[in-house]
DRENBASE-566088 format. One record per residue (C-alpha): residue number from 1; residue in one letter; chain; y, z negated, x negated. Coordinates in steps of 0.02 Angstrom, whole numbers, always signed. Last residue first. Layout:
N
    n  res  chain   north      up    east
  NUM    a      A       Y       Z       X
...
END
This chain:
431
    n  res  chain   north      up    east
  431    x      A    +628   +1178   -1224
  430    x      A    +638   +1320   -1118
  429    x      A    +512   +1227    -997
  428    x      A    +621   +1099    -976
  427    x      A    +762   +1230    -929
  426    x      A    +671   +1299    -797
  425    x      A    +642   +1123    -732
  424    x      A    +798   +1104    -736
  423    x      A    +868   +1239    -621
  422    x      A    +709   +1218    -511
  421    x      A    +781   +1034    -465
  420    x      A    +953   +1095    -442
  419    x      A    +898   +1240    -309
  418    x      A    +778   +1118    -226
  417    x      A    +928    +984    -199
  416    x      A   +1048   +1117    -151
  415    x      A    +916   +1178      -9
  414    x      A    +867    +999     +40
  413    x      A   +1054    +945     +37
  412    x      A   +1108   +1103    +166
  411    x      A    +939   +1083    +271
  410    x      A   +1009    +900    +308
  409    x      A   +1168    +952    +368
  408    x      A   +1248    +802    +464
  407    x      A   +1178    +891    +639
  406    x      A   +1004    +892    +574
  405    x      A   +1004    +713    +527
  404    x      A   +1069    +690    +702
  403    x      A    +920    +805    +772
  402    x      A    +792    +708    +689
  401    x      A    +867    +542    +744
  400    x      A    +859    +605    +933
  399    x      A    +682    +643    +919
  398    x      A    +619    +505    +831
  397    x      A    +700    +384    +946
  396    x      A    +571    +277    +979
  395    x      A    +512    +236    +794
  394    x      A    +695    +212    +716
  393    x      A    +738    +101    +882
  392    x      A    +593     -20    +877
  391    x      A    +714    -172    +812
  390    x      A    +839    -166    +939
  389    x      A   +1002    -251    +905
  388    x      A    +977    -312    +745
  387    x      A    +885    -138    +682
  386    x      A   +1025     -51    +730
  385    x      A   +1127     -70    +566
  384    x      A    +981     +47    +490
  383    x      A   +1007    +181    +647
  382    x      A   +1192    +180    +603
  381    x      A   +1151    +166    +407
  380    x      A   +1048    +310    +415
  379    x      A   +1180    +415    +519
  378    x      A   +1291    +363    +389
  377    x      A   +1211    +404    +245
  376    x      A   +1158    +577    +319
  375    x      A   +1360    +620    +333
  374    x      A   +1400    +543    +163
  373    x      A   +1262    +660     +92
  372    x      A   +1342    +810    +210
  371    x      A   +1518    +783    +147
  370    x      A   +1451    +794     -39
  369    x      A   +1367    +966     -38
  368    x      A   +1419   +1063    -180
  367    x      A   +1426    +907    -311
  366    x      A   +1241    +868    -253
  365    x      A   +1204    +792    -450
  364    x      A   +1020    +755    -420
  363    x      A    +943    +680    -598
  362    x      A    +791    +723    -664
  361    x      A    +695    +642    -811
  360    x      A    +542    +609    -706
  359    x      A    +554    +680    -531
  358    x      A    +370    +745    -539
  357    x      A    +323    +540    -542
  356    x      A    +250    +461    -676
  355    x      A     +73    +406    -593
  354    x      A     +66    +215    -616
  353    x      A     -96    +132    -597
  352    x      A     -99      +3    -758
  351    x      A     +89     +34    -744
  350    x      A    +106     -82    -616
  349    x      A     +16    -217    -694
  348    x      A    +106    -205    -861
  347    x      A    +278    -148    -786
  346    x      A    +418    -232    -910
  345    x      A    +306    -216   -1066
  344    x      A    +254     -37   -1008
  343    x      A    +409      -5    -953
  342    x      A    +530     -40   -1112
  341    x      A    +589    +145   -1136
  340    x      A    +636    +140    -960
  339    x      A    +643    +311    -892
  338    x      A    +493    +319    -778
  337    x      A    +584    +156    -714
  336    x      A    +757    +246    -673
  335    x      A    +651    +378    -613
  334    x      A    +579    +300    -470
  333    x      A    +373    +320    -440
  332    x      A    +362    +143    -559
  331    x      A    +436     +82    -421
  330    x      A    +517     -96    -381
  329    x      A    +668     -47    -508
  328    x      A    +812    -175    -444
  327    x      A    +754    -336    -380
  326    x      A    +779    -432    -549
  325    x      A    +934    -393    -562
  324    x      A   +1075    -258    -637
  323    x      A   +1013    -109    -506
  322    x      A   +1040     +27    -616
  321    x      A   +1201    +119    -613
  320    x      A   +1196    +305    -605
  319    x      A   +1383    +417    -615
  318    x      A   +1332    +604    -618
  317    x      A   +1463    +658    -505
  316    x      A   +1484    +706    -326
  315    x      A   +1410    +545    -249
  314    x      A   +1435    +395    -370
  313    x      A   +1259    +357    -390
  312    x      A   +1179    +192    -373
  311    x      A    +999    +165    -424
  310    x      A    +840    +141    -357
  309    x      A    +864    +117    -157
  308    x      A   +1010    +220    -161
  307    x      A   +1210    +188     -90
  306    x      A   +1194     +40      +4
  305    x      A   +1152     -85    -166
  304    x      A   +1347     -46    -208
  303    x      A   +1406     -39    -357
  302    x      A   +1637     -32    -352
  301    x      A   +1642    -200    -452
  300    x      A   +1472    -248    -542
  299    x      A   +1373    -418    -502
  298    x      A   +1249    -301    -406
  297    x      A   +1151    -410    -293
  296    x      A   +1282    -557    -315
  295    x      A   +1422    -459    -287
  294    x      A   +1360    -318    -142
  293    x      A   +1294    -472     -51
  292    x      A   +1469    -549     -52
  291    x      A   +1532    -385      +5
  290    x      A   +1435    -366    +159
  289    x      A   +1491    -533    +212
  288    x      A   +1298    -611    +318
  287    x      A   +1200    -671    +206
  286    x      A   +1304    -738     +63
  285    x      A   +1396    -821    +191
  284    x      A   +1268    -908    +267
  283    x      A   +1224    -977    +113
  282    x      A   +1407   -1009     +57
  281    x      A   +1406   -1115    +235
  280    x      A   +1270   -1211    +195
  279    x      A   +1324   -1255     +14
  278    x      A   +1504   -1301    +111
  277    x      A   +1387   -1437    +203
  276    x      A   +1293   -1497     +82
  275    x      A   +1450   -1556     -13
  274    x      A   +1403   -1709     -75
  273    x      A   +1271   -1670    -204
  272    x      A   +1142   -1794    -251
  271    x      A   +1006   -1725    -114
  270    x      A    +982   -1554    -194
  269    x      A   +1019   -1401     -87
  268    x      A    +876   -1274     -97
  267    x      A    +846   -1093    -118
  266    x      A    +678   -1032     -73
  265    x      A    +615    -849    -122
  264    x      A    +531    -748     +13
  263    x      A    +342    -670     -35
  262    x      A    +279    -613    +130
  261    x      A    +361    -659    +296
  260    x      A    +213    -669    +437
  259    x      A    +221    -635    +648
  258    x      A    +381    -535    +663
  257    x      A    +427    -480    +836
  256    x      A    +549    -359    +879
  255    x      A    +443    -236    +757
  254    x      A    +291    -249    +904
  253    x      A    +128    -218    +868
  252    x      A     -21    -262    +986
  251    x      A     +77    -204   +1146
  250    x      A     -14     -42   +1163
  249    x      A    +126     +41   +1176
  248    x      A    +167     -21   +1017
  247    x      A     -16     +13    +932
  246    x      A      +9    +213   +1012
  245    x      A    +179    +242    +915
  244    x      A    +120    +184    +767
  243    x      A     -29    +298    +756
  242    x      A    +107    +454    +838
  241    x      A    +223    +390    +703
  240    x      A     +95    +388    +557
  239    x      A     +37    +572    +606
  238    x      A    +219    +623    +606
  237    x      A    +219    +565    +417
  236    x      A     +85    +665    +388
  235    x      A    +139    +849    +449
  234    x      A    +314    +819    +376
  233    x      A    +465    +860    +470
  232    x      A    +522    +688    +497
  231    x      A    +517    +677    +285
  230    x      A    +634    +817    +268
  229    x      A    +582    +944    +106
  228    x      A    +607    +930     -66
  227    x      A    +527   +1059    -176
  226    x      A    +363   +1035    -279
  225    x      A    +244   +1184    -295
  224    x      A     +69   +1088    -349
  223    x      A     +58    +965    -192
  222    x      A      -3    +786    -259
  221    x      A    +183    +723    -253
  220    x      A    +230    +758     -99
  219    x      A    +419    +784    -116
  218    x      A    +550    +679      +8
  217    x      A    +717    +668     +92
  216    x      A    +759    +541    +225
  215    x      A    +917    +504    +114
  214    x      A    +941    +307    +124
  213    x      A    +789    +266     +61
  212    x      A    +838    +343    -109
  211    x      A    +868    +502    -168
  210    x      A    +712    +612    -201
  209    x      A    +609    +492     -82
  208    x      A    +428    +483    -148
  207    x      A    +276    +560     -58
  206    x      A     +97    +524     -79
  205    x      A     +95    +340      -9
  204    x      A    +172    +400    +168
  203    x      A    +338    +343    +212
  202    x      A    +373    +272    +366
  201    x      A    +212    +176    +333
  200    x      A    +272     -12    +274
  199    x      A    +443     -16    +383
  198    x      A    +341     +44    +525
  197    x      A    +182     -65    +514
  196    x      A    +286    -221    +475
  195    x      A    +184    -315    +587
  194    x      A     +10    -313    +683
  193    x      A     -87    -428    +798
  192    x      A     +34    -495    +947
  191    x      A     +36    -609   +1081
  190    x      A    +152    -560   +1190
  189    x      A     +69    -678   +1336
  188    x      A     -78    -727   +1278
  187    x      A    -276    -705   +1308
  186    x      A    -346    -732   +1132
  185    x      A    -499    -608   +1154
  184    x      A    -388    -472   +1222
  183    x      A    -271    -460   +1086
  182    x      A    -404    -505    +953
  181    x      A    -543    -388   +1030
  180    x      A    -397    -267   +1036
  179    x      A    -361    -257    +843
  178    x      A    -541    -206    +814
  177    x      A    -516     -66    +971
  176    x      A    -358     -12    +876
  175    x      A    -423     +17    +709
  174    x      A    -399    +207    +688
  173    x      A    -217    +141    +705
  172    x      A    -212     +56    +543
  171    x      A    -213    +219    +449
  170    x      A    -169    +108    +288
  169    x      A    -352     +83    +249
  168    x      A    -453     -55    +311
  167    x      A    -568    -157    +198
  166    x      A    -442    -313    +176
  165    x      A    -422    -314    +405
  164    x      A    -614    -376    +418
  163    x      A    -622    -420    +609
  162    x      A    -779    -539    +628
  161    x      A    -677    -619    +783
  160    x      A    -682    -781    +739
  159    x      A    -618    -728    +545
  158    x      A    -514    -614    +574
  157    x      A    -414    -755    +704
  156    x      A    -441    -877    +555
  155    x      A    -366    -756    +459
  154    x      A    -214    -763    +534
  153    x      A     -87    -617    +541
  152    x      A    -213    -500    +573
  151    x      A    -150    -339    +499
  150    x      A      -1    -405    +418
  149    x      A     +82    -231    +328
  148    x      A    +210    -282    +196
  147    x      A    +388    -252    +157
  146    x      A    +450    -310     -19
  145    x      A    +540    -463     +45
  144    x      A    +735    -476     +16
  143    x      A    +746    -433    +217
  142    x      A    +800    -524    +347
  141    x      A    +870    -697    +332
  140    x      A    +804    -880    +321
  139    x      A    +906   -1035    +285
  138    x      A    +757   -1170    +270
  137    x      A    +734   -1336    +314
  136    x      A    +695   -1348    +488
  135    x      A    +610   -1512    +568
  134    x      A    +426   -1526    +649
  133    x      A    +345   -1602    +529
  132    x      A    +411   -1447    +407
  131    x      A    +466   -1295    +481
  130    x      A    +450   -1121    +419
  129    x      A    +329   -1051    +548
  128    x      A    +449   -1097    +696
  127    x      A    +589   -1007    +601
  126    x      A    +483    -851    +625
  125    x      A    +423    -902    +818
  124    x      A    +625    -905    +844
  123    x      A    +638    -722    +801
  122    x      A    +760    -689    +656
  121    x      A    +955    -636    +660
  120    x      A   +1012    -750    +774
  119    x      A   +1001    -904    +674
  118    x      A   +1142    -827    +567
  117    x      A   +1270    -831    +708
  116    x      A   +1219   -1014    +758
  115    x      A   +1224   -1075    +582
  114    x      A   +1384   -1019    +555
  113    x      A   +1448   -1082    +712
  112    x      A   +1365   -1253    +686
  111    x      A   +1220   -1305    +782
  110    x      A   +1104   -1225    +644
  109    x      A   +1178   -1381    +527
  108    x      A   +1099   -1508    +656
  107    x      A    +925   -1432    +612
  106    x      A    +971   -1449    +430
  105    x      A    +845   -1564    +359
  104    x      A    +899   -1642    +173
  103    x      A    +810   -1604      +5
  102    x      A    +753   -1726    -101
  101    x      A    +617   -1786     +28
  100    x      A    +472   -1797    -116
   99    x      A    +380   -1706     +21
   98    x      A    +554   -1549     +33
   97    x      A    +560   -1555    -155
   96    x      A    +359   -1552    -193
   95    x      A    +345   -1410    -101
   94    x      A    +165   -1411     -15
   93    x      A    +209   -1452    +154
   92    x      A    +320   -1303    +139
   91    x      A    +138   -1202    +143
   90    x      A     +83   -1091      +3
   89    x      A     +22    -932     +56
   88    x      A    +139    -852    +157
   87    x      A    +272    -958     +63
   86    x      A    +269    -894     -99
   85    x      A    +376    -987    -207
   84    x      A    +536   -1007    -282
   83    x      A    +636   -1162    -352
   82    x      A    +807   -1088    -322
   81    x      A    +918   -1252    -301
   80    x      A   +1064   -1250    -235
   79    x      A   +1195   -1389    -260
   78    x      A   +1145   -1437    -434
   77    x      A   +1146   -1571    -558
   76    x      A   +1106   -1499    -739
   75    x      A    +947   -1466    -823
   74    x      A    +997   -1332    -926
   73    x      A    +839   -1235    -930
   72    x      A    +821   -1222    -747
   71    x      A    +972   -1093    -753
   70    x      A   +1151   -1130    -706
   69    x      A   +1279   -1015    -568
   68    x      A   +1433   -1096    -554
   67    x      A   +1494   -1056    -417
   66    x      A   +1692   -1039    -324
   65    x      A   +1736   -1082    -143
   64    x      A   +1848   -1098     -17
   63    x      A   +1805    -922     +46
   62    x      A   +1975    -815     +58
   61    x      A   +1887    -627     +49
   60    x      A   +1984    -615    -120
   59    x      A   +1933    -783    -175
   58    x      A   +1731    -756    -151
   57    x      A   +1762    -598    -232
   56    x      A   +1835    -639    -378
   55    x      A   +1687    -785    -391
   54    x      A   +1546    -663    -365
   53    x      A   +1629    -558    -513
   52    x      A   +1658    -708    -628
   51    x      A   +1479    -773    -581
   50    x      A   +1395    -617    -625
   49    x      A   +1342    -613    -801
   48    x      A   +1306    -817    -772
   47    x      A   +1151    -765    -689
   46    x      A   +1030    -812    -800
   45    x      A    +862    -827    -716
   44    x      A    +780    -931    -623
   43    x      A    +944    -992    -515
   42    x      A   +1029   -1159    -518
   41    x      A   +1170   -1151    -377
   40    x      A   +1319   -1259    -433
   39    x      A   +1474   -1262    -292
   38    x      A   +1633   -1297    -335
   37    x      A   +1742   -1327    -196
   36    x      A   +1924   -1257    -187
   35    x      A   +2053   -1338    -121
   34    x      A   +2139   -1283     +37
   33    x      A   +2062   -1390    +177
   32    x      A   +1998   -1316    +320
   31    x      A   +1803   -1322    +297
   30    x      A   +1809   -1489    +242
   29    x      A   +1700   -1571    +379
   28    x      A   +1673   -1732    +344
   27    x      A   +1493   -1789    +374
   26    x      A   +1459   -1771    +184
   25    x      A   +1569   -1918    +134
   24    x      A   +1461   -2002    +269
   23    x      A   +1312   -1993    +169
   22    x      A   +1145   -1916    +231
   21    x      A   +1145   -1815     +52
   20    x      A   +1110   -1629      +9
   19    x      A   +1012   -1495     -18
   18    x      A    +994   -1358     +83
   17    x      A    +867   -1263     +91
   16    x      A    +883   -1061     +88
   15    x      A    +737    -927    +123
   14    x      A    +823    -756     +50
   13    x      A    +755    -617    +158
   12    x      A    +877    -501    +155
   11    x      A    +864    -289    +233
   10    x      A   +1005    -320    +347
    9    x      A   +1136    -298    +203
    8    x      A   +1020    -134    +148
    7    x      A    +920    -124     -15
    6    x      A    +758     -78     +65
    5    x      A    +607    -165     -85
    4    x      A    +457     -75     -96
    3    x      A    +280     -83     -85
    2    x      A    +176     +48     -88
    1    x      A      +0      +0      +0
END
């Protein structure tokens, strides 16, 4: 199953925890005073690169804020704490910081309008699965998770009903009578078997987007004669949607409804600080202002994680900026990986199956067709921004997303896109 990572604003799934202390100095609300707070998140990495960048913004969007961003190393009170983990398979009960209680619940913190607003964007049955005896400790948000298909999102469900899920290949959907027995078998309302099926399979393993998940634009990579062509329009990927299509109407998937989070990282408060509260609201902050995200993603002015799921590219010119953290480069199929000189060291595992991709050494310059790559972008984005609202809109509206990709001038970026692309590989073969 490719993994990958959507670099969107919607696409986060950061698990915070506060940490901070039952005092009354921390039942003030300081919100509207004019100082600034200092706020110390320890990270597992060294993130100190950004901190004057995250910090310019924070003042020019008029946060009361500033971080200091420290590493495990230094051993320093903190305000947030990342102490990652994988949830899915390790329970909260298990974190030592949350059983040694030295981080505080923050069920009365979701009460607050920030809270409230970022509450909204998950499921209640997902926060549900994050609680701890019964109280919430985690800031959750959608997305930072490579996306992942949950067959049976309980094994104990696989297991009663002799349903093997690991042996199954991607083509979930020739599975549908196994995935019955559990829907049937359980007897509840909306009770669902499958998730992530569209984010996972909207791409087929065999093809790799030419510029990013933003562009629907794609070559197969086991054809022989390799030009670009529109992912809707390929013979596989409308297979997937039809499969998809049939488990939704089915009612055993549903992308409204998320039944597992793979892989999240935790952020916590720790319980010496005093200013829980304003660590909250940074959290929330971070995960819903568009341009806070673009700073501590990217910790570069005028780089933006929107632009191309590898790389951004200053359309029109051949400006590339890698991804500057630890999410950037989830593909060894992306170029910017293929062209890491330090990939095998970086990549071990990955590269133990990697396939360099046909792309390899190419880079898309699109200088005669600019308005139409702002054009798809934004009809990507639309239907992107959409998935708050309504979840299942990409796979129900194939039809009219096709056409609007159409409209924006598609054909024109295939067409320059295959013209480049033969250009150098004409001249590779010169060499």
């Amino acid at each position: 199953m490719k993994k990958y990572l959507l670099l969107g604003l919607l696409s986060f799934t950061f698990i915070g925890l506060l940490i901070g202390c039952d005092s009354n100095k921390d039942d003030k609300d300081t919100s509207d005073k004019k100082e600034i707070k200092t706020i110390t998140w320890q990270t597992r990495r060294d993130l100190s690169d950004y901190q004057d960048y995250f910090n310019q913004i924070l003042k020019e969007k008029g946060y009361p804020y500033q971080v200091e961003f420290r590493t495990k190393e230094e051993n320093k009170k903190v305000d947030i704490l990342d102490i990652g983990s994988n949830l899915w398979k390790k329970t909260y009960n298990d974190i030592k910081p949350i059983v040694d209680k030295k981080v505080i619940p923050l069920d009365s913190y979701f009460q607050t309008k920030e809270g409230k607003k970022l509450k909204a964007t998950l499921p209640q049955n997902v926060w549900d699965a994050y609680k701890v005896n019964g109280k919430q400790y985690g800031v959750l948000s959608t997305g930072y998770a490579p996306f992942q298909t949950a067959y049976i999102w309980d094994k104990t469900l696989a297991d009663k009903y002799q349903i093997h899920p690991e042996t199954w290949t991607e083509e979930i959907w020739k599975y549908k009578e196994d995935l019955e027995k559990v829907y049937n078998g359980e007897n509840k309302n909306n009770f669902l078997t499958t998730a992530y099926l569209w984010e996972t399979l909207s791409c087929p393993l065999e093809y790799t987007y030419v510029l990013g998940h933003c562009y629907p634009l794609v070559i197969n990579e086991k054809e022989d004669l390799t030009t670009a062509q529109f992912l809707y329009d390929s013979e596989k990927y409308r297979e997937n949607v039809k499969g998809i299509s049939s488990l939704y109407n089915a009612g055993l998937y549903s992308s409204e409804q998320e039944t597992a989070l793979d892989n999240p990282k935790i952020f916590l408060e720790a319980s010496s600080t005093f200013v829980s509260k304003d660590a909250f609201r940074l959290l929330c902050a971070v995960y819903t202002d568009k341009d806070l995200t673009n700073a501590i993603l990217w910790g570069e002015k005028n780089v933006h994680f929107n632009v191309n799921g590898n790389f951004a590219v200053e359309l029109g010119t051949k400006n590339r900026n890698a991804i500057n953290n630890h999410l950037g480069n989830p593909l060894i199929g992306y170029t910017e990986v293929g062209q890491d000189p330090n990939r095998e060291t970086l990549y071990p595992e990955r590269m133990k199956n990697a396939t360099p991709s046909k792309l390899l050494g190419f880079n898309f310059i699109g200088k005669n067709c600019t308005t139409e790559l702002e054009n798809i972008f934004q009809v990507w984005y639309k239907d992107y921004s959409a998935l708050v609202t309504n979840p299942a809109n990409s796979l129900l509206e194939q039809g009219n997303l096709r056409q609007q990709y159409k409209n924006a001038g598609i054909d024109k970026v295939i067409a320059e896109w295959n013209r480049e692309f033969q250009e150098w590989r004409e001249t590779q073969k010169a060499r």
